[in-house]
PDB file as gemmi writes it, atoms N, CA and C in Angstrom:
CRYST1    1.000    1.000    1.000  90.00  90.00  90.00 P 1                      
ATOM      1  N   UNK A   1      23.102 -10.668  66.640  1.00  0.00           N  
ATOM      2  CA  UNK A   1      23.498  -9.772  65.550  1.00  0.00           C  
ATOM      3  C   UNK A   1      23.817 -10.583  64.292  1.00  0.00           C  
ATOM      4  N   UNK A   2      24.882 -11.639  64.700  1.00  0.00           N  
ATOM      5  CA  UNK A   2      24.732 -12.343  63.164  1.00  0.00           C  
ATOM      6  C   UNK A   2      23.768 -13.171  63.010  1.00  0.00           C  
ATOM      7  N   UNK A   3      22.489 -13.509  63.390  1.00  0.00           N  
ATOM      8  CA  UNK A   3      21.813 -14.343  63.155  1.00  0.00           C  
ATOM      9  C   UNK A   3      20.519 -13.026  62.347  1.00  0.00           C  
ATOM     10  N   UNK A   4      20.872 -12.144  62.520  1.00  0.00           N  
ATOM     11  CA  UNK A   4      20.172 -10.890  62.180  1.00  0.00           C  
ATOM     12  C   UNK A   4      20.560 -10.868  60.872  1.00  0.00           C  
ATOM     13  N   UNK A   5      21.831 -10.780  60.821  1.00  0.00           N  
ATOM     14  CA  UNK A   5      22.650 -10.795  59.053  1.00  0.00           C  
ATOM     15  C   UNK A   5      22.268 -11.829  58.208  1.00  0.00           C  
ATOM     16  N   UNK A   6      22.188 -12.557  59.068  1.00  0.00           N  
ATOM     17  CA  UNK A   6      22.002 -14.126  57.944  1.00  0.00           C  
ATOM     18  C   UNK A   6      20.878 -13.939  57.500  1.00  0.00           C  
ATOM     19  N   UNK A   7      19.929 -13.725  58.231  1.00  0.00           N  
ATOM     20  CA  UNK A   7      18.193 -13.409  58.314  1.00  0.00           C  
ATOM     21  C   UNK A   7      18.256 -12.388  56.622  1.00  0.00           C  
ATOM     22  N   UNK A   8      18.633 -11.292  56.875  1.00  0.00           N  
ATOM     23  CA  UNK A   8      18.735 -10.451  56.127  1.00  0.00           C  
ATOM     24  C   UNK A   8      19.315 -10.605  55.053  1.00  0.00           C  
ATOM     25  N   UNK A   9      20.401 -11.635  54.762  1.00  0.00           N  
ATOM     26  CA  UNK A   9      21.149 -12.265  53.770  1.00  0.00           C  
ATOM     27  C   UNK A   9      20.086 -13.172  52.947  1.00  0.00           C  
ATOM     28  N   UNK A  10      19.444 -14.363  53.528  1.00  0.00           N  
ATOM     29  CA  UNK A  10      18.478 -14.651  53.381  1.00  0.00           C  
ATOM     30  C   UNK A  10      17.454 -14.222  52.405  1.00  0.00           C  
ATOM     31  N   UNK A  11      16.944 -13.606  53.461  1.00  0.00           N  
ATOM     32  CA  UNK A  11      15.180 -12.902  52.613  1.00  0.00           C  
ATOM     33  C   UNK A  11      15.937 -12.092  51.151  1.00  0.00           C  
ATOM     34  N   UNK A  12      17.283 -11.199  51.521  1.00  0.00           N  
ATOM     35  CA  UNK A  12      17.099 -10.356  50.015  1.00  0.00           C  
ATOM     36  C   UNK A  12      17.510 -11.435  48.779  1.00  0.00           C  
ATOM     37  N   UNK A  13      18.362 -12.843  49.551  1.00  0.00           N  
ATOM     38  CA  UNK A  13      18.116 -13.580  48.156  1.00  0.00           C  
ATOM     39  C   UNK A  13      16.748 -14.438  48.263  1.00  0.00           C  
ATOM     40  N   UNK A  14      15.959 -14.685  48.589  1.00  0.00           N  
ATOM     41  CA  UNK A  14      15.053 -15.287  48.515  1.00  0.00           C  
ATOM     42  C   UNK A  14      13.889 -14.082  47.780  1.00  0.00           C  
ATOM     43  N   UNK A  15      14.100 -13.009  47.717  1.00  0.00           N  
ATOM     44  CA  UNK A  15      13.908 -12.013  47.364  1.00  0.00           C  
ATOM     45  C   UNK A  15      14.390 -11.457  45.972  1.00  0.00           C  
ATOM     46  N   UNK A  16      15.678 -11.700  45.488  1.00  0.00           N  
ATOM     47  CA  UNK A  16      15.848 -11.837  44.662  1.00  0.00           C  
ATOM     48  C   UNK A  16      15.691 -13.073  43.665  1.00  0.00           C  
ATOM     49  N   UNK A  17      15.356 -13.964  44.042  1.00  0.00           N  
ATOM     50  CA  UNK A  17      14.908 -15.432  43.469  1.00  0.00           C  
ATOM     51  C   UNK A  17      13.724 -15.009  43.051  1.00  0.00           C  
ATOM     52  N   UNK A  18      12.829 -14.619  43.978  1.00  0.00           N  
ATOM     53  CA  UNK A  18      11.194 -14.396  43.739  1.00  0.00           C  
ATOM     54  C   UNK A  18      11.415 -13.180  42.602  1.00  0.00           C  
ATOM     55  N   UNK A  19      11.510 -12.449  42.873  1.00  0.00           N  
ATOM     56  CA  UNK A  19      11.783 -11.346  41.065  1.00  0.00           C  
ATOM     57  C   UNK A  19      12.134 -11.926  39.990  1.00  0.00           C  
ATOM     58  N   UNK A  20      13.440 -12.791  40.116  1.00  0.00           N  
ATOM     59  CA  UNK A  20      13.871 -13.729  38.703  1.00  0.00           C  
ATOM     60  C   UNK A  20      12.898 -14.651  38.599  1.00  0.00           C  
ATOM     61  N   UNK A  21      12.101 -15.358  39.206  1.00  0.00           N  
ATOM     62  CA  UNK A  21      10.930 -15.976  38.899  1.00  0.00           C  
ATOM     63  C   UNK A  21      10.123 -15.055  37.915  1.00  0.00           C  
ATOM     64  N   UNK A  22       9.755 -14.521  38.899  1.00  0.00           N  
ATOM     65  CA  UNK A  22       8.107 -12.888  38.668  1.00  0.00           C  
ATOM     66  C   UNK A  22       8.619 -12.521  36.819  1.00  0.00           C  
ATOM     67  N   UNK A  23       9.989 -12.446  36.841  1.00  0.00           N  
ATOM     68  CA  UNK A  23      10.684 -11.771  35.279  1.00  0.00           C  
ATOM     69  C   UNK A  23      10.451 -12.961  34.141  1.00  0.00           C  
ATOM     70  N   UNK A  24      10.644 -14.223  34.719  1.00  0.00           N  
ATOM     71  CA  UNK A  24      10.744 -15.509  33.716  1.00  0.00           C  
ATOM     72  C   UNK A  24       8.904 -15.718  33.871  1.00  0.00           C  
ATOM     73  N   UNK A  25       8.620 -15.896  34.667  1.00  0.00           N  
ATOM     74  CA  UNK A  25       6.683 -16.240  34.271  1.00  0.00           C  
ATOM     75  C   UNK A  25       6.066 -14.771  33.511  1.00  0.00           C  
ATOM     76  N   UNK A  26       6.829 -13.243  33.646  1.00  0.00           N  
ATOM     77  CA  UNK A  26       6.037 -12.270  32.727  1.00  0.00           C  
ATOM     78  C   UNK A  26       6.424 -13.040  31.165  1.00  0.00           C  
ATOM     79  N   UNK A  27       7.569 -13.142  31.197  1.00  0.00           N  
ATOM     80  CA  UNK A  27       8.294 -13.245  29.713  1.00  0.00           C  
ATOM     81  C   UNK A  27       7.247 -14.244  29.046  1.00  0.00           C  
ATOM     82  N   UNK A  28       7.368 -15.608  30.107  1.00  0.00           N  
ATOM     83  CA  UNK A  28       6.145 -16.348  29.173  1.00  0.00           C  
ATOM     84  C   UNK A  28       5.458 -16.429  29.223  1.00  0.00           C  
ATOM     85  N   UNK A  29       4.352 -15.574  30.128  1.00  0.00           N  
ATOM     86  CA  UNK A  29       3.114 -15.264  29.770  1.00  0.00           C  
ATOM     87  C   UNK A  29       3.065 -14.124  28.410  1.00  0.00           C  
ATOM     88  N   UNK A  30       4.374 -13.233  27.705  1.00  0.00           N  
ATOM     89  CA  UNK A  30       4.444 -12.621  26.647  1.00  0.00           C  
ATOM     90  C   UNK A  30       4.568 -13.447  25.635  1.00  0.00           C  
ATOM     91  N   UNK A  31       4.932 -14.191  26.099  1.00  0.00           N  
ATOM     92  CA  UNK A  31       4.938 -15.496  24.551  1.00  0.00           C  
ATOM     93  C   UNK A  31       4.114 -16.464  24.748  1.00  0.00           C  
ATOM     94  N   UNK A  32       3.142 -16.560  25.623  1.00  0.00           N  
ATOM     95  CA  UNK A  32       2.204 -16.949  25.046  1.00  0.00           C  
ATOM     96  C   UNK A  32       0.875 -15.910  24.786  1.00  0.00           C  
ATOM     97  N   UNK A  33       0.882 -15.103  25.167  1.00  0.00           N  
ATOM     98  CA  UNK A  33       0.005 -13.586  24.625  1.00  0.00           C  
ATOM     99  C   UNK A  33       0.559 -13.704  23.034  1.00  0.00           C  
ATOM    100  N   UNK A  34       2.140 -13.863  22.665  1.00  0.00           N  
ATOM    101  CA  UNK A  34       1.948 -13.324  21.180  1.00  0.00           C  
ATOM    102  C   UNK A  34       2.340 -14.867  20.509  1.00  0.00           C  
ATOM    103  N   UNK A  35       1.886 -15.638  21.098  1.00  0.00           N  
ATOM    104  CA  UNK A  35       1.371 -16.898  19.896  1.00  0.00           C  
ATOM    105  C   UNK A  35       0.291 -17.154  19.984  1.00  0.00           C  
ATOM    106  N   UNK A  36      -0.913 -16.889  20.853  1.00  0.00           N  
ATOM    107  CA  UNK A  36      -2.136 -16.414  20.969  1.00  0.00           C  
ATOM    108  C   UNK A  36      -2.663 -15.509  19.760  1.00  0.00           C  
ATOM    109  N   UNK A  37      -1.349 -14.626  19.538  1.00  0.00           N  
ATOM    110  CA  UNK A  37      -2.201 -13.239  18.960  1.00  0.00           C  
ATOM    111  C   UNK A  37      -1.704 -13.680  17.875  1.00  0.00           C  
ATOM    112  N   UNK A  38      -0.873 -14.371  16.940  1.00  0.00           N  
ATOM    113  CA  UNK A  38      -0.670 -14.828  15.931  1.00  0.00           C  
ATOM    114  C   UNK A  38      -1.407 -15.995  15.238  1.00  0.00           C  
ATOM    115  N   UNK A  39      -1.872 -16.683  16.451  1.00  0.00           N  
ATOM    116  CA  UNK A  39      -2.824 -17.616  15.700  1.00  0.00           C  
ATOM    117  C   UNK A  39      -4.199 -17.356  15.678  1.00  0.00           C  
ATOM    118  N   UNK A  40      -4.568 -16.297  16.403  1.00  0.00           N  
ATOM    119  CA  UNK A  40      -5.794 -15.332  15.875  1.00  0.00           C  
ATOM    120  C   UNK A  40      -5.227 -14.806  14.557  1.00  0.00           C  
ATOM    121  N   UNK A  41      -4.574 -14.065  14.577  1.00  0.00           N  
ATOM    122  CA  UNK A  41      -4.150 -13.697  13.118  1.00  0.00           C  
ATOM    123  C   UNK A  41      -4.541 -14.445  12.203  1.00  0.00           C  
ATOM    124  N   UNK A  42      -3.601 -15.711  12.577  1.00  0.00           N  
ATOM    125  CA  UNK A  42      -3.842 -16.702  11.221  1.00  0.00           C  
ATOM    126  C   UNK A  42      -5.515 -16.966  10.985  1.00  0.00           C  
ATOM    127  N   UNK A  43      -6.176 -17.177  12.434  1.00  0.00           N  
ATOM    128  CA  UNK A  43      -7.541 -17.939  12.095  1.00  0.00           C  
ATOM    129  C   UNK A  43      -8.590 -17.088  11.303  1.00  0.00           C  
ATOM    130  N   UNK A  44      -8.296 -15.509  11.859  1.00  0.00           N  
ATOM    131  CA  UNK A  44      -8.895 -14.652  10.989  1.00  0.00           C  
ATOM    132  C   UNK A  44      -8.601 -14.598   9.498  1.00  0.00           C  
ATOM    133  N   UNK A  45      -7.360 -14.619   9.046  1.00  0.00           N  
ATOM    134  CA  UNK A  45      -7.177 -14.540   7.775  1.00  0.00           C  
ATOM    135  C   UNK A  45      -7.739 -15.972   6.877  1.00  0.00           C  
ATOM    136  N   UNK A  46      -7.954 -17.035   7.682  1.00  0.00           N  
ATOM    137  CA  UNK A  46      -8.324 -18.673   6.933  1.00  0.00           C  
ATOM    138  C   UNK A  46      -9.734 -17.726   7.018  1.00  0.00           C  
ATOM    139  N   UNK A  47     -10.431 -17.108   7.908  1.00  0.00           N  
ATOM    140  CA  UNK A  47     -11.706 -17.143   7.754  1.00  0.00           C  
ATOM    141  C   UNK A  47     -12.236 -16.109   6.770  1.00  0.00           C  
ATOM    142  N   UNK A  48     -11.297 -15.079   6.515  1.00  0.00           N  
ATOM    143  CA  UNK A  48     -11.974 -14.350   5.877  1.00  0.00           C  
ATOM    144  C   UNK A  48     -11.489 -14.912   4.200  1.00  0.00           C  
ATOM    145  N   UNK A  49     -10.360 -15.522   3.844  1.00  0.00           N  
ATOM    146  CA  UNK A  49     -10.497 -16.264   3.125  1.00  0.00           C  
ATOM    147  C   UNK A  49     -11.665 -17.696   2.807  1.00  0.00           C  
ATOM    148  N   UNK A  50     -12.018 -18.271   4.203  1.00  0.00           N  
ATOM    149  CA  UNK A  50     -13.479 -18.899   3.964  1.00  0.00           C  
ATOM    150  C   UNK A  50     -14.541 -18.613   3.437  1.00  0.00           C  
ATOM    151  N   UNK A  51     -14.486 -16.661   3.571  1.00  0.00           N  
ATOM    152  CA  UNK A  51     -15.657 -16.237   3.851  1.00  0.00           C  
ATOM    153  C   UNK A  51     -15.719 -15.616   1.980  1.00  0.00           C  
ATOM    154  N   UNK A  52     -14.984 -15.088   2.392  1.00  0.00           N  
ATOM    155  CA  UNK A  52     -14.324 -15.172   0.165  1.00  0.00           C  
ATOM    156  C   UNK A  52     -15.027 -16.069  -0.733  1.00  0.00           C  
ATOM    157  N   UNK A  53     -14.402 -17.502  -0.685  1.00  0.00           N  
ATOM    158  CA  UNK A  53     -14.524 -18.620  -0.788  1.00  0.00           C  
ATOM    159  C   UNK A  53     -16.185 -18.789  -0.991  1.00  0.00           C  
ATOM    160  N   UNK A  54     -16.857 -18.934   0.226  1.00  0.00           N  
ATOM    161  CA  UNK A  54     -18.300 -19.112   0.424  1.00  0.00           C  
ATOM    162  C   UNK A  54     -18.748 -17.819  -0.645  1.00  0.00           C  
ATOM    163  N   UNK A  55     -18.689 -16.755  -0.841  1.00  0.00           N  
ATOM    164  CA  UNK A  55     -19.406 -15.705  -1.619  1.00  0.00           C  
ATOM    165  C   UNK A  55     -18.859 -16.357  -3.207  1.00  0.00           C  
ATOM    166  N   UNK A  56     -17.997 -16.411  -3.315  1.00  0.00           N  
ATOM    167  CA  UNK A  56     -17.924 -16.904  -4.481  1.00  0.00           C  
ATOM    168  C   UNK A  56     -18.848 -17.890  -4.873  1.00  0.00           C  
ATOM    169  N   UNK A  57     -18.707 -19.133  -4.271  1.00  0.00           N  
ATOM    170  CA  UNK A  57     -19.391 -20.296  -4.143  1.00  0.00           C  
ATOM    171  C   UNK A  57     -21.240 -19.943  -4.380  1.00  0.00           C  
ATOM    172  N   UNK A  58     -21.617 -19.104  -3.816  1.00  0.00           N  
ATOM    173  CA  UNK A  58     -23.311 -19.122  -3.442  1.00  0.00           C  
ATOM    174  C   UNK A  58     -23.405 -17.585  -4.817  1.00  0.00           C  
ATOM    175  N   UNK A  59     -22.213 -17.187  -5.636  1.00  0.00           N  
ATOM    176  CA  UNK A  59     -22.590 -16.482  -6.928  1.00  0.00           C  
ATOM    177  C   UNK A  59     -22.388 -17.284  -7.518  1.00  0.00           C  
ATOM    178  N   UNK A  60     -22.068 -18.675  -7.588  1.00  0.00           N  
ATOM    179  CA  UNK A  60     -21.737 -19.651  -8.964  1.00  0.00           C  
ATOM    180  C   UNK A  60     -23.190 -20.260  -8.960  1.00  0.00           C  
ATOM    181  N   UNK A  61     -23.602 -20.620  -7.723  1.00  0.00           N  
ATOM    182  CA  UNK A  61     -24.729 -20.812  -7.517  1.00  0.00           C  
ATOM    183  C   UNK A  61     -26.060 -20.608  -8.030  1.00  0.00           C  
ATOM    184  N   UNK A  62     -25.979 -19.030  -7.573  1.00  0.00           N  
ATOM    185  CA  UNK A  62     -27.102 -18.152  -8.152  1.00  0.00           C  
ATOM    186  C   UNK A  62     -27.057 -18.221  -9.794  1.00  0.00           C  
ATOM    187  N   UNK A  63     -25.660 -17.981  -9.900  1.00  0.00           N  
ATOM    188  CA  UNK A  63     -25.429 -18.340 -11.734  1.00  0.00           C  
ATOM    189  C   UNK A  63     -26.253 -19.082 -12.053  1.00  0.00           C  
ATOM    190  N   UNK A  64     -25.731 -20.556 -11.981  1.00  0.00           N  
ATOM    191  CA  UNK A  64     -26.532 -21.553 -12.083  1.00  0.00           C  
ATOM    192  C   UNK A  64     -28.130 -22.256 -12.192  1.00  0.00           C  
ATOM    193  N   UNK A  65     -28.310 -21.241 -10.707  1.00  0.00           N  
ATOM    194  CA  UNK A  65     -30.154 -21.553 -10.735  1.00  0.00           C  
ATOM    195  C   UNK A  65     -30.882 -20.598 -11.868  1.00  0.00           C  
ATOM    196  N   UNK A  66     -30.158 -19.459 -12.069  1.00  0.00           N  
ATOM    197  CA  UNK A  66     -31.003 -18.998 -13.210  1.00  0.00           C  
ATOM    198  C   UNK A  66     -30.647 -19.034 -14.572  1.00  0.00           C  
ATOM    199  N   UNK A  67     -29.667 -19.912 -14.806  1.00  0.00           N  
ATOM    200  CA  UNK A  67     -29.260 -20.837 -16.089  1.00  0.00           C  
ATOM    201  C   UNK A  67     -30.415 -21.846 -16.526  1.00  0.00           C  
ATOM    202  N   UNK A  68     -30.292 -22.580 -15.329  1.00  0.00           N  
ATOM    203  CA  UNK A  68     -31.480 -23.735 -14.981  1.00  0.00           C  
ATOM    204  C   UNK A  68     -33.004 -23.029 -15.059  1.00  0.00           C  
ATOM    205  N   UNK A  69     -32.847 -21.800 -14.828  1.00  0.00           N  
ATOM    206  CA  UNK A  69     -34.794 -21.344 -14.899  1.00  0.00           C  
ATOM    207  C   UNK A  69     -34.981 -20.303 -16.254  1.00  0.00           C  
ATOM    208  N   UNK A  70     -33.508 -20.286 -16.515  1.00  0.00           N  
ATOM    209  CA  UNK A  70     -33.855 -19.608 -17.744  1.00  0.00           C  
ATOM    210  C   UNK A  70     -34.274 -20.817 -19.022  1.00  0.00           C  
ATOM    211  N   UNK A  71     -33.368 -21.681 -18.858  1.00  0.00           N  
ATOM    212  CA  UNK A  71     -33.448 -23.060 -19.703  1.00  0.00           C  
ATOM    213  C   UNK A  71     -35.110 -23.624 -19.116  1.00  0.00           C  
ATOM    214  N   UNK A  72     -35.593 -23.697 -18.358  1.00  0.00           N  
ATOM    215  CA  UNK A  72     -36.469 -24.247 -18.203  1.00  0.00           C  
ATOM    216  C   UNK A  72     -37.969 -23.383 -18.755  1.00  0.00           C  
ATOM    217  N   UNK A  73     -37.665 -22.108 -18.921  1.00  0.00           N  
ATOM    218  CA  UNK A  73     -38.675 -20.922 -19.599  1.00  0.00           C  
ATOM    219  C   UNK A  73     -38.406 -21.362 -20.958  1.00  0.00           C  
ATOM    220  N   UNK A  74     -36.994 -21.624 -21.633  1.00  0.00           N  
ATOM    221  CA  UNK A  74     -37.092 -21.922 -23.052  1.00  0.00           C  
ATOM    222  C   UNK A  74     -37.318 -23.416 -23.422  1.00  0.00           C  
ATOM    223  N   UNK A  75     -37.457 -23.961 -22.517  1.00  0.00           N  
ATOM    224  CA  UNK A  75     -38.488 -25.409 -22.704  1.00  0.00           C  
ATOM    225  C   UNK A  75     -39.273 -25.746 -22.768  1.00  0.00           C  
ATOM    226  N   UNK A  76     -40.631 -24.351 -22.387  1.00  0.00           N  
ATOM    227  CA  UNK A  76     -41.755 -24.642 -21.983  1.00  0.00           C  
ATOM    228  C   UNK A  76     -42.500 -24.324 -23.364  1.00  0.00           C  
TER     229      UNK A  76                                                      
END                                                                             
């Protein structure tokens, strides 16, 4: 009978150990889900600022080449 109790004493803390585990590995698998999801955040926003960036870049461009072909029609 008391080796029954102990048994039972036992497992519900070994039982309760395993939950306070199960509670501390959800938590940081939530923090790392939301520093995951923040540095997507960030990478999206560098990119669509890249992507900004690049359109600008390839209209200075276009500027340019037909600066250069307009100048080159009034050279000819």
């Amino acid at each position: 009978q008391e080796t029954n109790l102990q048994l039972i004493k036992t497992l519900e803390n070994n039982l309760t150990k395993s939950d306070t585990e199960n509670h501390q590995l959800k938590i940081n698998q939530n923090e790392k889900v939301k520093r995951l999801e923040d540095e997507n955040h960030k990478v999206k926003y560098e990119n669509d600022s890249l992507e900004k960036e690049l359109s600008r870049v390839k209209e200075q461009l276009r500027q340019c080449q037909e600066l250069c072909t307009n100048k080159d029609i009034q050279h000819k």
